[in-house]
C-alpha positions in Angstrom: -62.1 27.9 36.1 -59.1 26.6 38.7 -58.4 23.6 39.6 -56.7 20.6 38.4 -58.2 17.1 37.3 -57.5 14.2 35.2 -59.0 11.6 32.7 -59.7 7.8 31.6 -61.3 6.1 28.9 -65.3 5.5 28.2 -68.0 5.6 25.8 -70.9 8.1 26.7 -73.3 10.9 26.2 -71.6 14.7 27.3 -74.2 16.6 29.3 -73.2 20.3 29.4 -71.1 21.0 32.8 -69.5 24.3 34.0 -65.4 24.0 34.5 -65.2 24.0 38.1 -63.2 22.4 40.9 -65.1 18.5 40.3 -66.3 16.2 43.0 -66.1 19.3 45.9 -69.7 19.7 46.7 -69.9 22.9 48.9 -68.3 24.6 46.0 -71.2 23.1 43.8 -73.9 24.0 46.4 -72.3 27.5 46.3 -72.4 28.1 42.6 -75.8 27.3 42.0 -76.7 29.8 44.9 -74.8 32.1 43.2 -76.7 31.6 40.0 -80.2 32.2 41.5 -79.4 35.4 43.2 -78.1 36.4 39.6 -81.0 35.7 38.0 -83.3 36.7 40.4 -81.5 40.2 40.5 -81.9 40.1 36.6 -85.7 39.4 37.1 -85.9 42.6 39.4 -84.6 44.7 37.3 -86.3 44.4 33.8 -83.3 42.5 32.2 -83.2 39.1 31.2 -79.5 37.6 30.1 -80.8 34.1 28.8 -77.6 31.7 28.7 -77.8 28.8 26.4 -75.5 26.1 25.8 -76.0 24.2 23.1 -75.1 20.4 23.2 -75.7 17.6 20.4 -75.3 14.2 21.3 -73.8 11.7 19.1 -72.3 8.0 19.8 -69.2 7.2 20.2 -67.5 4.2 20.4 -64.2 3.8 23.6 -61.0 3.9 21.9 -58.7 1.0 23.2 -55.6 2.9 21.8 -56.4 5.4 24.7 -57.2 8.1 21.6 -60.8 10.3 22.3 -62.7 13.1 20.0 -63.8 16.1 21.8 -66.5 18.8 21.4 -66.2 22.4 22.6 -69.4 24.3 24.0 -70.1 27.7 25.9 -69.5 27.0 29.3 -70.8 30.6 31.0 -73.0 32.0 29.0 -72.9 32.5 25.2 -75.5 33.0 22.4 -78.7 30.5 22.0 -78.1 27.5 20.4 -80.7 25.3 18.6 -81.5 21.8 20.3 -80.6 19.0 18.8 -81.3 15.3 19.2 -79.0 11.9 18.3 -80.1 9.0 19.7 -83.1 9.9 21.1 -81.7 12.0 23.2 -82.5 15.6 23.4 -80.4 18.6 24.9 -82.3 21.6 25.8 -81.0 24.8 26.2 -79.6 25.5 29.7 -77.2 27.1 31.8 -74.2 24.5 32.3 -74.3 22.4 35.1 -71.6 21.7 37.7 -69.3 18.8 37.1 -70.5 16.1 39.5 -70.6 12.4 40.2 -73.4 12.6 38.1 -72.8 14.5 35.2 -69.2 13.7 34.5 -69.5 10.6 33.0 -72.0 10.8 30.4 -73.2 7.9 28.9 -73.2 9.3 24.8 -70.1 12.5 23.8 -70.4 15.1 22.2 -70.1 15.3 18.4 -66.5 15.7 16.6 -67.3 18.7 15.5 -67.7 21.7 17.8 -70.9 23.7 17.3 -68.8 27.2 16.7 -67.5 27.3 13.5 -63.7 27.2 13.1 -63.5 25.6 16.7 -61.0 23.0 17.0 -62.2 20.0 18.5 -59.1 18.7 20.4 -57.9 15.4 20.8 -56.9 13.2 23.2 -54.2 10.2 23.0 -53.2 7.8 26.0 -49.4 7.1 26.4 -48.5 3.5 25.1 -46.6 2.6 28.2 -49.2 3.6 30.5 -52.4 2.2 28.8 -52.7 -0.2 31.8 -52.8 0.9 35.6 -53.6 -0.3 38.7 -55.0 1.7 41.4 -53.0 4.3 42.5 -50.8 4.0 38.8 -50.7 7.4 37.0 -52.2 7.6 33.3 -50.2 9.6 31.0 -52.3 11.6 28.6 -51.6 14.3 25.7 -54.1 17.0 24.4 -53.7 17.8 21.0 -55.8 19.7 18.4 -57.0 22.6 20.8 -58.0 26.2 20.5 -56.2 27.3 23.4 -53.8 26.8 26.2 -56.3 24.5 28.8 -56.9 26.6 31.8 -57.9 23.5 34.5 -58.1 19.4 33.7 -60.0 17.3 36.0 -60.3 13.8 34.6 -63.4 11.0 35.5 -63.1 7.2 35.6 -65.9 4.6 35.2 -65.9 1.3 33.9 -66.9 -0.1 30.5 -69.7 -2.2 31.4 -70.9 -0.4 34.2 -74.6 0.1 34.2 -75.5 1.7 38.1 -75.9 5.3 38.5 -73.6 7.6 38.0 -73.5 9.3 41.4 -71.7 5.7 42.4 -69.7 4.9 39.2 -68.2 8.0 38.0 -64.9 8.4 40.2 -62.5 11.6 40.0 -58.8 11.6 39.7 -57.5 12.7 43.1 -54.5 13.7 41.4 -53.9 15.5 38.0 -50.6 17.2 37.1 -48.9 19.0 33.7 -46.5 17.4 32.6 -44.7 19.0 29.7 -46.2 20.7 26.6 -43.9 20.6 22.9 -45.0 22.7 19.8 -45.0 21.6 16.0 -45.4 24.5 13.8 -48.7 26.3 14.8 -50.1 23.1 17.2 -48.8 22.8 20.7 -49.6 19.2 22.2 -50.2 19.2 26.7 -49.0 16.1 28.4 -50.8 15.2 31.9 -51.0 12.3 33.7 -54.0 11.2 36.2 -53.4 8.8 38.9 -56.2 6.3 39.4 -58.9 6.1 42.0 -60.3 2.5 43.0 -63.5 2.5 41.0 -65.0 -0.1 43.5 -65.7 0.3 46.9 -64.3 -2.7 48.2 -61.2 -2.3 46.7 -60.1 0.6 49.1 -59.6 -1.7 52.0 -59.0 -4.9 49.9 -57.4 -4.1 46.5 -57.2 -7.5 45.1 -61.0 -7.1 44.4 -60.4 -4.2 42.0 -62.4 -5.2 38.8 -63.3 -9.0 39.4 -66.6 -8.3 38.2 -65.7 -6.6 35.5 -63.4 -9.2 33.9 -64.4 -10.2 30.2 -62.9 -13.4 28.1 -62.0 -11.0 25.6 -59.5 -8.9 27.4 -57.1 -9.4 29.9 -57.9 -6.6 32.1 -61.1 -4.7 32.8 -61.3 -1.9 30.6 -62.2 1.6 31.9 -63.9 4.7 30.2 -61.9 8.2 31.1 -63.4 11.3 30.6 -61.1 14.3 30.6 -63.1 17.8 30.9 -60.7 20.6 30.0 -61.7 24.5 30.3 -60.4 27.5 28.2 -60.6 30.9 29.4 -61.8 33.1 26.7 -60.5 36.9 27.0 -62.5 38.0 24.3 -65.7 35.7 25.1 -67.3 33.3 26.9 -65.2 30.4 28.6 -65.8 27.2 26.9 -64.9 23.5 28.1 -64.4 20.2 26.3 -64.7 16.5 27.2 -62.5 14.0 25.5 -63.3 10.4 26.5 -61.0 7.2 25.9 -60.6 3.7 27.5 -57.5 2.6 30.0 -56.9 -1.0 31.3 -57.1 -1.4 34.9 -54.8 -3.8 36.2 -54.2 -5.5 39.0 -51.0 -6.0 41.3 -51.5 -9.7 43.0 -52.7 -10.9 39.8 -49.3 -9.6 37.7 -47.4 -10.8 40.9 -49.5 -15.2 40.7 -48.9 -14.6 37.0 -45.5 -14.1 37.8 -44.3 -16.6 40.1 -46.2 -19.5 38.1 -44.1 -19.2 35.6 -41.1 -19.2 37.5 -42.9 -21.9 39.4 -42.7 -23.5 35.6 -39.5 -22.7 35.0 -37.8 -24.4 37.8 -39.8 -27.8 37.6 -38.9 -28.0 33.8 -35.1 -27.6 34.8 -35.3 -29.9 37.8 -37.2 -32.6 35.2 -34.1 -32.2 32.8 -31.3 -32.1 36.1 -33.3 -35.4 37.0 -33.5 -36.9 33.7 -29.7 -36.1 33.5 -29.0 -37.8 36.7 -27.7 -34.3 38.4 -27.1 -34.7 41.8 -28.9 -32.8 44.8 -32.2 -31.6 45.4 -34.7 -28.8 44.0 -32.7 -25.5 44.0 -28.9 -27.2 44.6 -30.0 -29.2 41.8 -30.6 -26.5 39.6 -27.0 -24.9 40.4 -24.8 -28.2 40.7 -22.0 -29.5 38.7 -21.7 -33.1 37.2 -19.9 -34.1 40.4 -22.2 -32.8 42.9 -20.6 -28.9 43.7 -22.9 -25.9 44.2 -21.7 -23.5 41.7 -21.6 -20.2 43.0 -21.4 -18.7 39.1 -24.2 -20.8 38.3 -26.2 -19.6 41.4 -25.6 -16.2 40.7 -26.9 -16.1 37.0 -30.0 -18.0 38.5 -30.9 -15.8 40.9 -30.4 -12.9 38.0 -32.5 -14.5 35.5 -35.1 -15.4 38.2 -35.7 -11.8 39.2 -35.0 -10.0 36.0 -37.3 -12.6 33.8 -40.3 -12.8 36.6 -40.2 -8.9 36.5 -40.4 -8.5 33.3 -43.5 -10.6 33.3 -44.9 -8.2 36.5 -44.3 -5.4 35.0 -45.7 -6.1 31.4 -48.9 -7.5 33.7 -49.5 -4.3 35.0 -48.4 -1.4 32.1 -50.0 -3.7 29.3 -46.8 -2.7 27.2 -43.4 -4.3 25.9 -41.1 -2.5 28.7 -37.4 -1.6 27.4 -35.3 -2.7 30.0 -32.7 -0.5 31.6 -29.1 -0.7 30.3 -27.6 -0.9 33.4 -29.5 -3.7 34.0 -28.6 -5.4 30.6 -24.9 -4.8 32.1 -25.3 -6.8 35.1 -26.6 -9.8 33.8 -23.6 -9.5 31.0 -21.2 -9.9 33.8 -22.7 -12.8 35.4 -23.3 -14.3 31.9 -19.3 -13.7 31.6 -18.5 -14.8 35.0 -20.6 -17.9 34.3 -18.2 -18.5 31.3 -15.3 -17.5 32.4 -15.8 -19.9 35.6 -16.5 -22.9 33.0 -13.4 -22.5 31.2 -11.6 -23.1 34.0 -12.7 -26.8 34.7 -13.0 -29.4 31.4 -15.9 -31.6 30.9 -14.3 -34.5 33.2 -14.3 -32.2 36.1 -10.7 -31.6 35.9 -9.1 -28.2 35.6 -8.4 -27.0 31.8 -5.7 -24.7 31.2 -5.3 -22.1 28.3 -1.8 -22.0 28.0 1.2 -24.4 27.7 3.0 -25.9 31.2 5.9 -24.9 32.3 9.3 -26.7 32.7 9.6 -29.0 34.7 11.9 -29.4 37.8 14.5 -31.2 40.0 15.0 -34.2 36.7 17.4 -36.4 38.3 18.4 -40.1 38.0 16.7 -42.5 40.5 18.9 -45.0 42.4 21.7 -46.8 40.1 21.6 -47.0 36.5 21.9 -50.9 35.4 23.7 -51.9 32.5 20.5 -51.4 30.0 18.2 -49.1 32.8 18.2 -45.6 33.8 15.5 -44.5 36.4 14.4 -40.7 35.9 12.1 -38.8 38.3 10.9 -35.1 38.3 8.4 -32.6 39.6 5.8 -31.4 37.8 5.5 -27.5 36.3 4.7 -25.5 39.2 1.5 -24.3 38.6 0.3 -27.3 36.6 -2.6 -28.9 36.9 -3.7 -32.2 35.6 -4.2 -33.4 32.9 -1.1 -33.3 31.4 1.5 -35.9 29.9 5.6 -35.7 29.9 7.5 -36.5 26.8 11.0 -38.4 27.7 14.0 -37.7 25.2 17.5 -38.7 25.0 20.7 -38.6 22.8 24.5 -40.1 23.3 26.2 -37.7 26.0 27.1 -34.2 24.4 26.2 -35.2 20.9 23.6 -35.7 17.9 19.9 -34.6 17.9 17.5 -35.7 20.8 15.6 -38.9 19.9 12.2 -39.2 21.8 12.1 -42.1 24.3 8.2 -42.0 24.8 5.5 -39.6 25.2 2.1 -39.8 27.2 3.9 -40.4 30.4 1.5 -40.1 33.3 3.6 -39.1 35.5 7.2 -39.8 37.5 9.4 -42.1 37.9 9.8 -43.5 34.1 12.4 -46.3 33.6 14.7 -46.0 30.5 15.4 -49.2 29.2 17.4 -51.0 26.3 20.6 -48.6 26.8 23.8 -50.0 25.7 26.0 -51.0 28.8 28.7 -48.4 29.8 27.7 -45.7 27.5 27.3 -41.9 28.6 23.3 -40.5 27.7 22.0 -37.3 28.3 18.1 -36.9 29.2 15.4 -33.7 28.7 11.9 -34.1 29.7 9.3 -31.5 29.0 5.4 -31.3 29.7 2.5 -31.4 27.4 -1.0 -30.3 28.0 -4.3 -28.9 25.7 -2.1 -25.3 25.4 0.8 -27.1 24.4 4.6 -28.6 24.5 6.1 -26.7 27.8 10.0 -26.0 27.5 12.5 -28.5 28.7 14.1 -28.9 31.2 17.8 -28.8 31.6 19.1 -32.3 30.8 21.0 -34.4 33.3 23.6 -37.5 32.4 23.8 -40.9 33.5 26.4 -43.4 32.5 25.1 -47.3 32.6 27.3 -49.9 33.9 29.6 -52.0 32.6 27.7 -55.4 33.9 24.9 -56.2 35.7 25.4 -55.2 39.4 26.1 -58.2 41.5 22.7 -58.6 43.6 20.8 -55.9 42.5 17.6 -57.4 40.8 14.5 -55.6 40.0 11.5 -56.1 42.6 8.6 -58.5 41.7 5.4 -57.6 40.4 2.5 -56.6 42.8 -0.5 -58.5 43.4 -3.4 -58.9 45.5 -5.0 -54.7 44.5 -8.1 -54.3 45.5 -9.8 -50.8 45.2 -13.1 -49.7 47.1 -14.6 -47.1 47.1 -15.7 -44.8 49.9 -18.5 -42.9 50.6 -16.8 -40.1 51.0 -15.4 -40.1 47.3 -12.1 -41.4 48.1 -10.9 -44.5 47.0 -8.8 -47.4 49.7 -6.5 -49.6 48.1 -4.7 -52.6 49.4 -2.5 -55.0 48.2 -0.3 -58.0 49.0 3.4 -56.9 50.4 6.2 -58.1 48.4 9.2 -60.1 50.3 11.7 -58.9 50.6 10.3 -55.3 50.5 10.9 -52.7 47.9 12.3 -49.3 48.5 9.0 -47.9 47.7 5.4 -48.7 46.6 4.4 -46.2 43.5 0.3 -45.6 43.1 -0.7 -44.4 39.9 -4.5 -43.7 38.7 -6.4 -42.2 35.8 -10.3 -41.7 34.7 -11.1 -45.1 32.6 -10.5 -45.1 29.0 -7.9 -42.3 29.3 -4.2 -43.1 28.4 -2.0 -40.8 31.2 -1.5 -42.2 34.0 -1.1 -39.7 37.6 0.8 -40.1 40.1 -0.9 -40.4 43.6 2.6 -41.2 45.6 5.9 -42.8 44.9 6.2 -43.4 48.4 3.3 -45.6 49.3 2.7 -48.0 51.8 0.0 -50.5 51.7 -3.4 -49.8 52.4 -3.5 -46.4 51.0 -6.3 -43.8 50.6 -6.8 -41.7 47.3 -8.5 -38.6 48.0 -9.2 -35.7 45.9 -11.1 -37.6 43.0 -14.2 -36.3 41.2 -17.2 -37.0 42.1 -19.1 -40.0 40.2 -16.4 -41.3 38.3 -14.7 -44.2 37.5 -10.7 -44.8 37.9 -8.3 -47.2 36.9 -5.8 -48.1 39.8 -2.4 -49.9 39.6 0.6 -50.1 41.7 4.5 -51.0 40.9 7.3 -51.2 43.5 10.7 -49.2 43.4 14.1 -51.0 44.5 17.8 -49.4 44.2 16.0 -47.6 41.4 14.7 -50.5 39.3 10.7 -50.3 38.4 8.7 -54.0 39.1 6.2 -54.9 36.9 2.8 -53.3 37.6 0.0 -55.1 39.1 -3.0 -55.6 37.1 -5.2 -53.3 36.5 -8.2 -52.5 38.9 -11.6 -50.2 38.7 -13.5 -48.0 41.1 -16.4 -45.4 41.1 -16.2 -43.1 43.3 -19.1 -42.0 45.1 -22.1 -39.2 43.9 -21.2 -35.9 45.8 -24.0 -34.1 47.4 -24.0 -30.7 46.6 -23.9 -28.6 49.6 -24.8 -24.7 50.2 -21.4 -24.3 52.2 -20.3 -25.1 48.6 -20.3 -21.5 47.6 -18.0 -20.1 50.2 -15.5 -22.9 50.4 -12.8 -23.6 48.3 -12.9 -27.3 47.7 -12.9 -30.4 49.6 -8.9 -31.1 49.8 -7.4 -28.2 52.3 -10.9 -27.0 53.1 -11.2 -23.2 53.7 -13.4 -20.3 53.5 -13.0 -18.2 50.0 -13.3 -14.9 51.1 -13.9 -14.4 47.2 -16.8 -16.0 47.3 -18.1 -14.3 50.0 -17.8 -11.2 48.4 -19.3 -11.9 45.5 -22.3 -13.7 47.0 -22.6 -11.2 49.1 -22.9 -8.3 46.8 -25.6 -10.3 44.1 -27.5 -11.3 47.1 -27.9 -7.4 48.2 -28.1 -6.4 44.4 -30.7 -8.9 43.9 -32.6 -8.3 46.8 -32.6 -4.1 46.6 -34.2 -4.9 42.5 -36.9 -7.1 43.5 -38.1 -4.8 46.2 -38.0 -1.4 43.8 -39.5 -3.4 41.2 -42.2 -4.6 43.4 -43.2 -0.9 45.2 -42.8 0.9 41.8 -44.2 -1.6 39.2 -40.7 -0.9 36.9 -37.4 -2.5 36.4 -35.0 -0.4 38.4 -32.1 1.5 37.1 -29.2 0.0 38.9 -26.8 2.8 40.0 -23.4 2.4 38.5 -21.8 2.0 41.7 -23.2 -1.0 42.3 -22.8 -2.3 38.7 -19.4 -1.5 39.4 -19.3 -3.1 42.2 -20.7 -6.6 41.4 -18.2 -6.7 38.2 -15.4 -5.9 40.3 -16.6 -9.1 43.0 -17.1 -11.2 39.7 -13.4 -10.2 38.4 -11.8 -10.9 42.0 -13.7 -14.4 42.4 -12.6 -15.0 38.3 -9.3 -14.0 39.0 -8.8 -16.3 42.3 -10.1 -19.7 40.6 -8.0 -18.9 38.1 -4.7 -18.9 40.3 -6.2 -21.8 42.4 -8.8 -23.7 40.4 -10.5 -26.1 42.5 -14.1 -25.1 41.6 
């Protein structure tokens, strides 16, 4: 026999068949022409070659596993074989009849043991990962156990609980192919697979229908009997055949795909409760993918979008193969490098918003002495560490000019200028100040020397305290602050702010003017404000201390291209990197969705993707703004 064919699972009764090319009709009608002018030229002659194939029919019950007995019977001819009955069911001897519609499926097998002694019976075992299929999915089958190299498979598909005739319920493979064959010892196992035809009618044109009316409570697809004929060529004898029957799961594509989405549908409203219960600004997915002061995170909406499209297809694919699926590594790799990116972008801003560093500050520069030291006073300023980023204090340190160990004047200094007071008049000091922050004391910086005066200076008198600050705050998230001018005026207003309940103060400017606007604050958060004023280098007392909140921040979706919201620009970073997720992303949800499996992704763009995540991990750290 020649020809090709594959197989399903079912429970049934064998009927005898000849191998032969199954489901092509004219090469049916043609055979059993071909058997009446044989036997009519037999008749005409004197000589009568009776063929008889013997067939006993047993039950059998479907094997969910996918795992099937067989039986092996003459299939052209071979010596008489006594009828026998199971059942009720009688076979007669005949000649075998062509593998149709209605003779493929039968409804009771053949018995486990073939009626030739020493016959093996074969076996048949579906793949795990393929024991669910929908429509057009290939089965993947291995024959075990048999007597002989197979010499054609076709394989027939009906459902369980079908119960019409079989010339409308028994559908062929249109598609059977080898696959590999292995040997152990003296057995040699034969791998197909079968692709499978839509077993109802409707479903050809709308294949959502596929099994709806074959659903059961008890499993979560529609099971399927296959029956897989196989035929030997015998060299020394007649050709035999065998049928092997097991059951498959039909699944179904749309329904994986609803199952899918509603629990990502799940997913999301469980996060928004919790980003709403938490008071996170924005709305559904911006929500999802904000920071505490109302920024679109662009690490956080990558590692979304990952988890999304990774989890949801894990789901579909499950849905449809009915089997645990061992995801790529490739895959594994991506999401490690957005999960890293995610982290490395979090250690980069602390839990007040405010940019954490991991190593100590550097020194700091241009120390000099503000204005004319008194007889008691000696103003210092500075600039910060270049580099630095808040928070961070400065520790103040002095010693008699040129001599003895350095005696610490006061530490926690927010920031510049920072009045030395209590000196003894016309003595010689030198002065180091060095920064501290969460990585550590930075080195000092060279010291400088001031000398105080002999006397107080004739009409030079410290400026008078500030009053009058009020602070509001904008919608914008800056802050206005006004106060009431001091008469005669100072050299210089100096604004200074920090987050309530922290001790270091920050300088906003030592050259301030009233009103004044603070920009650059976090979003949502409440600062302490005060102002002091500067003259001929002498500090005024402080004002009293006022409060403001600045306003929630929106996050926005230009959010994860721009840099921040002080010196505005576009991160060419970010672009990068959203850019390249975005096409990753896009490229595995569409291969997952035509092929049913998680796609391998190429190296290259593995490679790619880390190398965007490195550059846009690299660039907040030099400028960390988000």
């Amino acid at each position: 026999m020649t020809g090709t064919t594959a197989s399903t699972l079912v429970d049934g009764l064998a009927t005898p068949c000849v191998p032969i090319d199954a489901g092509i009709t004219e090469q049916g009608a043609t055979l059993r022409v071909w058997l009446l002018i044989r036997a009519c030229r037999s008749l005409a002659i004197g000589v009568v070659l009776p063929s008889f194939l013997l067939c006993v029919v047993s039950e059998a019950s479907a094997q969910a596993t996918g795992g099937g007995q067989a039986a092996i019977a003459p299939a052209h001819g071979g010596a008489p074989a006594k009828a026998e009955s199971t059942g009720g069911v009688s076979v007669k001897d005949a000649a075998p009849p062509t593998i149709t519609n209605d003779n493929a499926c039968p409804a009771v097998v053949p018995p486990a043991t073939g009626p030739e002694a020493g016959t093996s019976r074969g076996s048949l075992a579906v793949a795990s990962s393929t024991r669910w299929q929908p429509v057009g999915g290939e089965f993947q089958f291995t024959l075990t156990e048999l007597a002989s190299k197979p010499e054609s498979v076709s394989v027939w598909f009906r459902w369980k609980d079908y119960a019409g005739p079989n010339s409308k319920g028994c559908i062929q493979s249109t598609r059977v192919q080898f696959v590999s064959s292995s040997s152990l010892g003296d057995s040699t196992s034969y791998t197909y697979s079968a692709r499978l035809p839509a077993l109802d009618g409707d479903a050809k044109v709308f294949p959502w229908t596929e099994g709806l009316s074959h659903r059961s409570l008890t499993s979560a697809v529609p099971l399927a009997d296959m029956f897989v004929h196989v035929d030997f060529k015998n060299s020394s004898g007649p050709d035999t055949w065998v049928l092997m029957v097991g059951s498959v799961g039909v699944s179904t594509p749309w329904i994986a795909f609803v199952i899918a989405a509603v629990l990502v549908v799940l997913a999301w409203t469980l996060l928004l409760r919790w980003a709403a219960a938490r008071k996170v600004p924005g709305e559904l997915f911006l929500r999802v993918i904000s920071t505490p002061h109302g920024v679109a995170s662009l690490s956080q909406f990558q590692i979304v979008i990952w988890t999304a499209v990774i989890g949801a297809g894990v789901v579909y694919v499950m849905m449809i193969s009915g089997n645990l699926i061992d995801i790529p590594t490739t895959t594994l790799g991506l999401l490690g490098i957005t999960g890293l990116t995610l982290v490395g972008s979090k250690l980069q801003a602390g839990s007040d918003g405010t940019p954490q560093r991991l190593s100590a500050p550097g020194a700091i520069a241009n120390l000099a002495v503000t204005g004319t030291p008194t007889a008691d006073t000696v103003v210092l300023g500075w600039s910060a560490p270049a580099g630095a980023v808040q928070p961070f204090t400065y520790t103040v340190q002095m010693r008699l000019h040129g001599a003895g160990p350095w005696t610490t004047v006061a530490s926690d200094i927010g920031a510049p200028p920072y009045a030395v007071s209590g000196l003894t008049a016309a003595t010689a000091y030198d002065f180091q100040v060095f920064a501290i922050n969460a990585g550590g004391a930075g080195p000092a910086c060279p010291s400088v020397s001031a000398t105080t005066a002999a006397a107080a200076a004739p009409g030079v008198a410290g400026p008078g305290q500030v009053t009058g600050l009020i602070a509001a705050a904008n919608s914008d998230g800056t802050v206005s602050l006004t106060w009431s001018g001091l008469n005669p005026a100072p050299n210089a207003y100096v604004v200074q702010y920090r987050i309530a309940g922290t001790l270091p103060w920050a300088t906003y400017s030592n050259t301030a003017n009233t009103p004044v606007v603070v920009a650059g604050l976090s979003a949502g958060t409440t600062f302490e404000f005060l102002v002091f004023a500067i003259t001929g280098g002498v500090a005024g007392t402080p004002s009293a201390v006022v409060v403001a909140a600045t306003a929630s921040r929106l996050p926005r979706w230009s959010d994860l291209v721009m840099s921040g919201d002080v010196n505005v620009e576009i991160d060419l970073t970010r672009v990068q990197m959203l850019l390249f997720t975005s096409i990753a992303a896009a490229f595995t949800g569409m291969t997952l969705l035509d092929t049913g499996q998680i796609p391998d992704i190429p190296l290259g763009v593995l490679a790619l993707v880390g190398l965007s995540n490195g550059v846009y991990l690299a660039s907040k750290a030099a400028s960390p703004t988000r």
